[in-house]
MARKOLSE-69383 format. One line per field, with one value per residue: residue in one letter; residue number from 1; x, y, z of N, C-alpha, C, CB in turn. Coordinates in steps of 0.02 Angstrom, whole numbers, padded with zeros to 5 digits. Glycine has a CB too. Example, Ala and Ser with C-alpha at 12.3 -4.5 7.8 and 13.67 -1.06 7.14 Angstrom:
MARKOLSE-69383
r (A/S)
k (1/2)
n.east (00660/00642)
n.north (-00284/-00112)
n.up (00390/00354)
ca.east (00615/00684)
ca.north (-00225/-00053)
ca.up (00390/00357)
c.east (00660/00645)
c.north (-00165/00002)
c.up (00390/00394)
cb.east (00565/00704)
cb.north (-00224/-00030)
cb.up (00452/00286)
//
This chain:
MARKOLSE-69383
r (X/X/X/X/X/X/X/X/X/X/X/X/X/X/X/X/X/X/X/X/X/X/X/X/X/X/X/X/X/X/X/X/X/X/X/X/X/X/X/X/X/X/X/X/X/X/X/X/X/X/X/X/X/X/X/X/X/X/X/X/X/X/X/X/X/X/X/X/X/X/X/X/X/X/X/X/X/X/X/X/X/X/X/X/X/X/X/X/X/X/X/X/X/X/X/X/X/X/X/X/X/X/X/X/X/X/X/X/X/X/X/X/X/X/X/X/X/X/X/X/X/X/X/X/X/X/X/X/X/X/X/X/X/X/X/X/X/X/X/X/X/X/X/X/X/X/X/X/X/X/X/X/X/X/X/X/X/X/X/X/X/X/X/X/X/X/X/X/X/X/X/X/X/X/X/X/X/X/X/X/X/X/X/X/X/X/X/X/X/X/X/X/X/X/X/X/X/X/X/X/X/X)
k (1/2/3/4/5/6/7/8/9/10/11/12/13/14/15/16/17/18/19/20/21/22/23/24/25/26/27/28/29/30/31/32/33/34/35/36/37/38/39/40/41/42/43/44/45/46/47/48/49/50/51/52/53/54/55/56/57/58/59/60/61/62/63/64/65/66/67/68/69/70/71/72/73/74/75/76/77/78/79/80/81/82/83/84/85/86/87/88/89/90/91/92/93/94/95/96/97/98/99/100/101/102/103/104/105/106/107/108/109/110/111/112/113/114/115/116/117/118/119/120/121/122/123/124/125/126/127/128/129/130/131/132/133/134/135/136/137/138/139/140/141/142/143/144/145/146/147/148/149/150/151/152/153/154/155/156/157/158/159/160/161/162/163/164/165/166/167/168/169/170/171/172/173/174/175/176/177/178/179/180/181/182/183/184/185/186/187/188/189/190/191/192/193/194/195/196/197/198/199/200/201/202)
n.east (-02880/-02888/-02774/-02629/-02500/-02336/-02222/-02139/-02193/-02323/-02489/-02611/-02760/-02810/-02946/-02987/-02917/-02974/-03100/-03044/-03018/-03121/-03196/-03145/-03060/-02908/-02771/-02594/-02521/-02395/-02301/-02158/-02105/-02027/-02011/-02038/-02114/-02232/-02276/-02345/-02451/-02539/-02593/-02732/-02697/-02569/-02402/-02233/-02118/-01972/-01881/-01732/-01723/-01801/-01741/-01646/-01700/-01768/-01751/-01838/-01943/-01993/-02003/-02132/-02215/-02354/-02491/-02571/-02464/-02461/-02370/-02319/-02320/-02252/-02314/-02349/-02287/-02170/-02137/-02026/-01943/-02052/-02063/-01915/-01930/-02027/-01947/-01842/-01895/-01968/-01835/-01838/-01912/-02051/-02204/-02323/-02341/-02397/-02396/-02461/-02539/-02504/-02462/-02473/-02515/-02628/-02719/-02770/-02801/-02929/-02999/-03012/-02996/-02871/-02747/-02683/-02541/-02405/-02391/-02254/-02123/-02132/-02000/-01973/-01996/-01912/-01799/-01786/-01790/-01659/-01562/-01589/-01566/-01395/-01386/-01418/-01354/-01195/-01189/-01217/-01119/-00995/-00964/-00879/-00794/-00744/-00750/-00834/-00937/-00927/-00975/-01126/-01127/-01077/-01221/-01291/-01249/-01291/-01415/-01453/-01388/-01457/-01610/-01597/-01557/-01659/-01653/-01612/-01483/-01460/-01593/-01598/-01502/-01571/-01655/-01607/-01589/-01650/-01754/-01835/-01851/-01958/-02030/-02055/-01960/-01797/-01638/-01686/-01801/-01877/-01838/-01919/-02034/-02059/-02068/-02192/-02276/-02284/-02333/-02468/-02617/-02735)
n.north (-00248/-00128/-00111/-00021/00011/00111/00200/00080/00033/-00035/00044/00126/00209/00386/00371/00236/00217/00287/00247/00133/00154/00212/00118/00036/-00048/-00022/-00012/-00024/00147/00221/00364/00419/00557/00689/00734/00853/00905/00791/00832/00950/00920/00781/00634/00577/00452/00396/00354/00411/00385/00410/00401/00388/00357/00231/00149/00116/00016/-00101/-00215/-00220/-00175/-00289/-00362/-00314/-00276/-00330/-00381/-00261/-00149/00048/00174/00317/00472/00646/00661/00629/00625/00646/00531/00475/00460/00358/00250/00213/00161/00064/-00022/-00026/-00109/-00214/-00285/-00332/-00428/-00379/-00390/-00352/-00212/-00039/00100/00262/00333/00470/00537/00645/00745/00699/00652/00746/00837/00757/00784/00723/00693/00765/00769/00929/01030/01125/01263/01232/01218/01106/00977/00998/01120/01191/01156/01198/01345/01352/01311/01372/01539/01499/01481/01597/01718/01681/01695/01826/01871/01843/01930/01997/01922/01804/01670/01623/01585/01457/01380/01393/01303/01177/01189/01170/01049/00954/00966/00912/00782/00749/00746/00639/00536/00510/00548/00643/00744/00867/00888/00764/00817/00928/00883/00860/00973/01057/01115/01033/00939/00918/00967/00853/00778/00661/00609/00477/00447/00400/00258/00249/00276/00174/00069/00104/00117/-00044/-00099/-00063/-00114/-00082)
n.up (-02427/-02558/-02673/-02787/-02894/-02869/-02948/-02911/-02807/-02698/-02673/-02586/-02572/-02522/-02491/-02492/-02371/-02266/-02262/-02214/-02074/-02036/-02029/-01928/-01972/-01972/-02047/-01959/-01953/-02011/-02019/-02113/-02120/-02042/-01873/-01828/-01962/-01948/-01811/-01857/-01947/-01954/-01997/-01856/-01770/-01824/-01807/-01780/-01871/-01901/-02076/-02055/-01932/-01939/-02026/-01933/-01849/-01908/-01846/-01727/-01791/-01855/-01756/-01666/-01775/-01858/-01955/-02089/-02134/-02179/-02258/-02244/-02335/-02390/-02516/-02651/-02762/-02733/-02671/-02622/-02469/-02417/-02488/-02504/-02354/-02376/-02455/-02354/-02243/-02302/-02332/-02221/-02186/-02172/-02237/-02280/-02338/-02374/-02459/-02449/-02551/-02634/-02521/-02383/-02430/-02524/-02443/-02355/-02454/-02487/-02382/-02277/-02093/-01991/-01885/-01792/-01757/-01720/-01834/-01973/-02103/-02236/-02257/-02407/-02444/-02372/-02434/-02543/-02497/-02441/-02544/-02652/-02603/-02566/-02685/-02776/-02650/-02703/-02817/-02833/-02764/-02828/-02906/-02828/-02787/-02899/-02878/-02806/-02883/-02931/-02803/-02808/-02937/-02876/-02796/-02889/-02940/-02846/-02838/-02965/-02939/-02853/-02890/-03011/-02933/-02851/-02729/-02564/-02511/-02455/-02407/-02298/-02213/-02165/-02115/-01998/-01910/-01750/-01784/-01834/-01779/-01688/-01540/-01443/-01477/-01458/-01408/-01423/-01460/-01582/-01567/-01457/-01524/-01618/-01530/-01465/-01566/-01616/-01505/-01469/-01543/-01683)
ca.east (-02860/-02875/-02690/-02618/-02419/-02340/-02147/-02137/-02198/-02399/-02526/-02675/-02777/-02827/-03016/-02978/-02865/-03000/-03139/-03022/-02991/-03183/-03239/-03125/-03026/-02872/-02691/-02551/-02499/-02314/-02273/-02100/-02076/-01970/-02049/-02058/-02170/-02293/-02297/-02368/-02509/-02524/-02660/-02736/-02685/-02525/-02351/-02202/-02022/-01943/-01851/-01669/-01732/-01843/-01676/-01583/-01731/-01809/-01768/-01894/-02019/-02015/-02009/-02172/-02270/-02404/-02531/-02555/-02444/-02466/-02327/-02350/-02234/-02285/-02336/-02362/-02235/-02094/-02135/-01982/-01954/-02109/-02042/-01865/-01939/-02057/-01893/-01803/-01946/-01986/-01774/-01819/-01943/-02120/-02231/-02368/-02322/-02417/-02390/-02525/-02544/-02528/-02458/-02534/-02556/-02684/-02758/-02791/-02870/-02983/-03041/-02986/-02971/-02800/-02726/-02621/-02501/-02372/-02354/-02205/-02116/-02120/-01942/-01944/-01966/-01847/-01734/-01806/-01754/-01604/-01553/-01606/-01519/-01355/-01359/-01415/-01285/-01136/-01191/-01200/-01052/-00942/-00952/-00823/-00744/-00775/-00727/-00889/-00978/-00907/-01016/-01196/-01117/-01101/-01270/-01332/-01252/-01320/-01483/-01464/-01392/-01537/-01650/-01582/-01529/-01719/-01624/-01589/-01450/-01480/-01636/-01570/-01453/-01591/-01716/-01576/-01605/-01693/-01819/-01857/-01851/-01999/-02043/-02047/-01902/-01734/-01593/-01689/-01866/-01858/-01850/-01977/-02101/-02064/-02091/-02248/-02311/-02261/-02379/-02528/-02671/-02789)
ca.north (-00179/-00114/-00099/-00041/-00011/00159/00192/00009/00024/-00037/00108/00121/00266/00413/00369/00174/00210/00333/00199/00070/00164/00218/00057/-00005/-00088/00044/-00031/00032/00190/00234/00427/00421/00592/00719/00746/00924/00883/00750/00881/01003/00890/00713/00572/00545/00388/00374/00349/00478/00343/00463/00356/00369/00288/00170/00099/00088/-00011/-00144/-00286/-00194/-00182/-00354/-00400/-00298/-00249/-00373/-00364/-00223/-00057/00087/00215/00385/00538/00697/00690/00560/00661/00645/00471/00425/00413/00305/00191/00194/00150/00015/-00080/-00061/-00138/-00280/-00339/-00332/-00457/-00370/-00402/-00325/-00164/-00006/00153/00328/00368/00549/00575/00692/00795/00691/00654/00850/00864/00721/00820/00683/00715/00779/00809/00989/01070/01224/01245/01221/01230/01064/01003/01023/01197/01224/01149/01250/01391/01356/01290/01452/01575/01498/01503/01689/01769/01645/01730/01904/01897/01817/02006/02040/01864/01767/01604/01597/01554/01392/01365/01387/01274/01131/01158/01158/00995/00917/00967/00858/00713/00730/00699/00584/00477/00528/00573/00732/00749/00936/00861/00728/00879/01000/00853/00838/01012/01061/01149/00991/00863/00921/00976/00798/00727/00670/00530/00395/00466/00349/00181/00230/00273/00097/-00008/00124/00088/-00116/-00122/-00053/-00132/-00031)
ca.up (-02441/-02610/-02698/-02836/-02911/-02899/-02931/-02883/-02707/-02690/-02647/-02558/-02590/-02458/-02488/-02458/-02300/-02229/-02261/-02171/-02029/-02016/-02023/-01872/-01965/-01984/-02031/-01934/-01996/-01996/-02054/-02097/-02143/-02008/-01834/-01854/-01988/-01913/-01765/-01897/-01974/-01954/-01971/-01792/-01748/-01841/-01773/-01826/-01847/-01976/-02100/-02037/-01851/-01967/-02047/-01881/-01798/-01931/-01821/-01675/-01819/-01859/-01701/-01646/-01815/-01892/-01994/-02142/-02133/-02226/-02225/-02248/-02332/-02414/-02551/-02688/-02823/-02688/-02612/-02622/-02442/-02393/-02551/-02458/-02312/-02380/-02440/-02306/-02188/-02331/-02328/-02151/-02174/-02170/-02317/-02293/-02323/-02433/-02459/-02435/-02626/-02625/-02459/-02343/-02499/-02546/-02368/-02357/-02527/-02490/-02334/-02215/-02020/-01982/-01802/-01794/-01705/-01716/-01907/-02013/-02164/-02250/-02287/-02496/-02445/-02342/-02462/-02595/-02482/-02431/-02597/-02698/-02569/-02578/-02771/-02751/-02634/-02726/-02899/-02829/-02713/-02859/-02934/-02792/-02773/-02961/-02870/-02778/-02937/-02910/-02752/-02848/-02974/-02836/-02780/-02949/-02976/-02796/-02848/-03022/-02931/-02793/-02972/-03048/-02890/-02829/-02637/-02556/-02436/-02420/-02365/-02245/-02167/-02143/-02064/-01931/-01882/-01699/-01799/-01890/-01751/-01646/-01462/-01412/-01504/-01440/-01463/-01442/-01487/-01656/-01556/-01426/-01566/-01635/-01474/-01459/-01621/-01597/-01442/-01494/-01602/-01689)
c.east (-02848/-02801/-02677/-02545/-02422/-02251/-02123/-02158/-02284/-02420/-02581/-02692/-02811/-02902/-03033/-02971/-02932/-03063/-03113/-03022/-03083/-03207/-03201/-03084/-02951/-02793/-02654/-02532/-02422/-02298/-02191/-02078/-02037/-02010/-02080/-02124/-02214/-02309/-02335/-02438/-02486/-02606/-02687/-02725/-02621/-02472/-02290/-02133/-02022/-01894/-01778/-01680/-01772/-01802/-01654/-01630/-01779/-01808/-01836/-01949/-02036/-02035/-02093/-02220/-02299/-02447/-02515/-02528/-02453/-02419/-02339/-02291/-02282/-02341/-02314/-02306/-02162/-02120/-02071/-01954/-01994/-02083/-01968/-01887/-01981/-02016/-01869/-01834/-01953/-01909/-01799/-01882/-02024/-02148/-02297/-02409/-02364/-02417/-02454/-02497/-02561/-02497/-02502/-02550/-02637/-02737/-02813/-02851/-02937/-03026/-03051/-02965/-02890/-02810/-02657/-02587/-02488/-02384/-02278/-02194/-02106/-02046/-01920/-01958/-01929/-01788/-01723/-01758/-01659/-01540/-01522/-01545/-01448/-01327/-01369/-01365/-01225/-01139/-01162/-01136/-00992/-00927/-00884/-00775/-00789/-00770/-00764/-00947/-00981/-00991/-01105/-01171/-01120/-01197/-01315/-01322/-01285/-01396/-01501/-01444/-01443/-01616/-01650/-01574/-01621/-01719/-01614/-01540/-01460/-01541/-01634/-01543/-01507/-01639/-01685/-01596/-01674/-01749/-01878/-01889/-01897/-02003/-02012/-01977/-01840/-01714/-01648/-01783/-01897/-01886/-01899/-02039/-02098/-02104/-02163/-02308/-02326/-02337/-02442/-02570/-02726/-02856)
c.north (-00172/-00084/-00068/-00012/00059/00168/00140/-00023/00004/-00001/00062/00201/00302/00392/00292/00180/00224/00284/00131/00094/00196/00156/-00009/-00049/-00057/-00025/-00001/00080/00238/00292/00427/00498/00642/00732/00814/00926/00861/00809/00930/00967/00810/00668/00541/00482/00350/00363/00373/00417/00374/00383/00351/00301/00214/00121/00076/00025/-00065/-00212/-00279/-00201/-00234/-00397/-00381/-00296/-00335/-00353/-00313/-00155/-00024/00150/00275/00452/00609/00707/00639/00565/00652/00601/00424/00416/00351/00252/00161/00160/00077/-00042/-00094/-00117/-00217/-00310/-00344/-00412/-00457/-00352/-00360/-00255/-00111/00056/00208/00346/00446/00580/00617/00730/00770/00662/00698/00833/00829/00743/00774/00736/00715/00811/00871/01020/01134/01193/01260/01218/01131/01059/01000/01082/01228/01222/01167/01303/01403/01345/01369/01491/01565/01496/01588/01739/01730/01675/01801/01914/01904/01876/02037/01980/01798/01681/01569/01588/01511/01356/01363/01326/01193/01123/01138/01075/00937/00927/00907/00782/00694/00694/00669/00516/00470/00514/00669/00744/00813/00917/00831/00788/00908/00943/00845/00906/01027/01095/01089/00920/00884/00946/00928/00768/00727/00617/00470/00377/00406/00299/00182/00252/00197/00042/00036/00107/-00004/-00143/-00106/-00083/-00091/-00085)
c.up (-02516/-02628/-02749/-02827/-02910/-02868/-02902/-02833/-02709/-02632/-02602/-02559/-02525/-02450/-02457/-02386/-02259/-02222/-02197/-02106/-02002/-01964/-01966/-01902/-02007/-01994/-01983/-01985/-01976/-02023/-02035/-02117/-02029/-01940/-01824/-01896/-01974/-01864/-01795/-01901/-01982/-01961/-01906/-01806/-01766/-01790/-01810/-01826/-01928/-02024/-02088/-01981/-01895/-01991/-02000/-01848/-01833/-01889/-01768/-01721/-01825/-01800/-01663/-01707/-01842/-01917/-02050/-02088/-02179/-02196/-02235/-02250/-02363/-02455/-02611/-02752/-02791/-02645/-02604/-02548/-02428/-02454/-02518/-02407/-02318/-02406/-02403/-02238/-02244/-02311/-02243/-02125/-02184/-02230/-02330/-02286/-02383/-02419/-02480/-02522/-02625/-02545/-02405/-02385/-02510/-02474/-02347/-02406/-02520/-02418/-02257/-02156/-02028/-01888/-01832/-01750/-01719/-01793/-01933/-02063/-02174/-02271/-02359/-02472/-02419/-02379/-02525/-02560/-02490/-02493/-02652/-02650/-02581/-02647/-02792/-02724/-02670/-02788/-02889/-02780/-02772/-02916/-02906/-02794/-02833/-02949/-02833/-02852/-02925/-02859/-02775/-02896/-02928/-02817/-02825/-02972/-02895/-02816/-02907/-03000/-02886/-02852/-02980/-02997/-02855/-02745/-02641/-02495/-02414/-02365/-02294/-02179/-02128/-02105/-01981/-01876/-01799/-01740/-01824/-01841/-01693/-01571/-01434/-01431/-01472/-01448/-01473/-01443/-01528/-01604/-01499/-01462/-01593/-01598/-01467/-01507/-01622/-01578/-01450/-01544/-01621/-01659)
cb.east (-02796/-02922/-02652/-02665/-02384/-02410/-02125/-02094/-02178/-02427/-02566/-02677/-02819/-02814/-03047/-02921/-02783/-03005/-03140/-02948/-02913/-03223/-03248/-03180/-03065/-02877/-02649/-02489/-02562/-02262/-02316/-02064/-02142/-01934/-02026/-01999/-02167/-02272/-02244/-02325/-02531/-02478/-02646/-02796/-02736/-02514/-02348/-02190/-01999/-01852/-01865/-01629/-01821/-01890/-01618/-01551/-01766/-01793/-01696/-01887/-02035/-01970/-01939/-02156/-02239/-02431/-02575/-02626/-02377/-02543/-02268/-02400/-02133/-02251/-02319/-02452/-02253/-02060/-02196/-01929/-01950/-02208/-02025/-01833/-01958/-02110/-01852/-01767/-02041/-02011/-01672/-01839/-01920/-02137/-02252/-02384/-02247/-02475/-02340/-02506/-02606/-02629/-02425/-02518/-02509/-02674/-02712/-02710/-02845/-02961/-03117/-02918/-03000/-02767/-02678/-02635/-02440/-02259/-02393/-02187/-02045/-02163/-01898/-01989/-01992/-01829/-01713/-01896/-01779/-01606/-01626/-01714/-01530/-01348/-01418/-01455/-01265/-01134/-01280/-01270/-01024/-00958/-01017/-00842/-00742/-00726/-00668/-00915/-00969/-00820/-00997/-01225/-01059/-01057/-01295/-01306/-01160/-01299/-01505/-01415/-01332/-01579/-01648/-01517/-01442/-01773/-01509/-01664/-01372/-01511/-01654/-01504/-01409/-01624/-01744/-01481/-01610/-01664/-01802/-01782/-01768/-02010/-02113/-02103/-01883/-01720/-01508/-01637/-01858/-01757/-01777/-01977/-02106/-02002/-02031/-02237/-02265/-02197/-02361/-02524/-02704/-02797)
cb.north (-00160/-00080/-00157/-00024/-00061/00211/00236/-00006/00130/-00107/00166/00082/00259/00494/00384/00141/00279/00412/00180/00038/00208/00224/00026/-00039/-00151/00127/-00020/00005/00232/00183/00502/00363/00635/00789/00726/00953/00861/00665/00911/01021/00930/00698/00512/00552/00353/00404/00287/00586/00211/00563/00358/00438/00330/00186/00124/00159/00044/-00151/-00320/-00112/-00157/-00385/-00380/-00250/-00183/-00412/-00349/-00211/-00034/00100/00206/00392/00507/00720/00759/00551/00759/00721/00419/00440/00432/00338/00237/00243/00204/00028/-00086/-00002/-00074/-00278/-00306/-00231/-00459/-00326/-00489/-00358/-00171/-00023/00151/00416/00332/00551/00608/00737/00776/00641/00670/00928/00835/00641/00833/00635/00658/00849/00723/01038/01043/01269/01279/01192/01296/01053/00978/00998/01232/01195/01091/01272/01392/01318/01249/01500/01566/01469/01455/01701/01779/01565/01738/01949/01826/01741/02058/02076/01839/01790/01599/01653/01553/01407/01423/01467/01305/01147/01184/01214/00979/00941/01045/00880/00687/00848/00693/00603/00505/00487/00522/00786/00733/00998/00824/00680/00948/01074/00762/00823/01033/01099/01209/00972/00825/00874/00975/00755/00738/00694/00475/00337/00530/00334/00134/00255/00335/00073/-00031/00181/00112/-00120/-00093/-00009/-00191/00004)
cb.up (-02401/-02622/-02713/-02889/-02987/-02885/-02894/-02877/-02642/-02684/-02717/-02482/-02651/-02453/-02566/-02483/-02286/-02261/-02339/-02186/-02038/-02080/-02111/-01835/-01986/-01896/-02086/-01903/-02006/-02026/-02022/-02128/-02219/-02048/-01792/-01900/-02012/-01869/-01732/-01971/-02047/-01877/-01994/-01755/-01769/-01886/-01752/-01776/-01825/-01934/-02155/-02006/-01755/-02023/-02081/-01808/-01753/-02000/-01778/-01640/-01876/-01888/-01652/-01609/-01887/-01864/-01958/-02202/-02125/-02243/-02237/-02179/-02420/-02435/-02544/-02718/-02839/-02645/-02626/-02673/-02420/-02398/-02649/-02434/-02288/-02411/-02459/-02279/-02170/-02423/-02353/-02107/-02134/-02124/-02333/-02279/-02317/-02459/-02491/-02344/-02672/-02627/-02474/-02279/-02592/-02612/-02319/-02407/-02622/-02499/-02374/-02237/-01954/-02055/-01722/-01818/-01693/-01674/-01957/-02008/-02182/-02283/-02256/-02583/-02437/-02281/-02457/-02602/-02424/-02382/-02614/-02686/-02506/-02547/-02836/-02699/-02537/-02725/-02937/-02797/-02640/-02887/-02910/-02707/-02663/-03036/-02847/-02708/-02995/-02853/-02696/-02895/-03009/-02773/-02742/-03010/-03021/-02720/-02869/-03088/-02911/-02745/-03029/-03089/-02818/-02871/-02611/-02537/-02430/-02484/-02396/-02281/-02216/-02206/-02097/-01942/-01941/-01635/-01865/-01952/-01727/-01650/-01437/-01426/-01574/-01384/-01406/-01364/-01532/-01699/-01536/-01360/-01635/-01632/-01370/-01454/-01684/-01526/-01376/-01508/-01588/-01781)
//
């Protein structure tokens, strides 16, 4: 599998992957982003273990995954889950681990097969939304009550430590959401995509 380095985490490119997976000889493919999401647009053949259940359940991966993984998040500018996720799976033991350069961003662009569902808002936009809005009415309310300024001023500074720390708990929050966690999804969704993923060989 062709490699290379990106934000510390080793790539594989959508044109590689799509070649590997032509040619029968497909890694597993792990989308850790929100189920909501995968339910939207996903890589046939992948498997959706969002990255919270992916933390709770590295001993199941080790215990079932082999060979090459490739993980899979948005979008190659915000891979910082799939980079989360590819440490927490290496302390867990598994080495032979690489991350979708470009995310499904670049999946898309390269005109790769995609499986679809309902659509959805990805969650940076939701947390765009939700983000914006509460700095919006907290500005214009604080005309009547000057002490909701304050409250834009927090999210202004969660947004700079979400930067700088390159996390998002707004994020985290809003992936918990029923909107976010799919048709299919429920408690223990996470660890039967694991042992599902596990058991299967491409």
């Amino acid at each position: 599998m062709t490699v290379s380095e990106h934000n510390g985490a080793a790539t594989v490119d959508a044109a590689t992957l799509r070649e590997l997976i032509e040619s029968g000889r497909s890694p597993r493919l792990l989308d850790v982003r929100t189920p909501g999401e995968f339910e939207s647009l996903h890589i046939p053949g992948a498997e959706n273990v969002s990255l919270d259940r992916l933390r709770e359940h590295r001993a199941e991966l080790r215990a079932h995954l082999d060979g090459d993984v490739v993980l899979i998040c948005r979008s190659g500018a915000r891979a910082a889950r799939a980079a989360q996720a590819e440490r927490a799976l290496a302390g867990a033991g598994l080495r032979n681990l690489r991350v979708l350069a470009g995310g499904m961003l670049a999946w898309q662009a390269a005109h790769a097969p995609v499986a679809q569902g309902r659509p959805r808002w990805d969650l940076e936009r939701q947390v765009r939304l939700v983000a914006g809005t509460i700095v919006l009415v907290s500005v214009l309310a604080s005309v009547f009550v000057p002490g909701l300024k304050w409250v834009a001023g927090l999210v202004g500074a969660g947004l700079t430590v979400a930067a700088v720390t390159n996390t998002c708990a707004m994020g985290l929050l809003l992936g918990r959401l029923p909107y976010n966690r799919g048709a299919r999804c429920d408690a223990d969704g996470g660890a039967r995509g694991l042992r599902a993923a596990g058991g299967r060989r491409p």
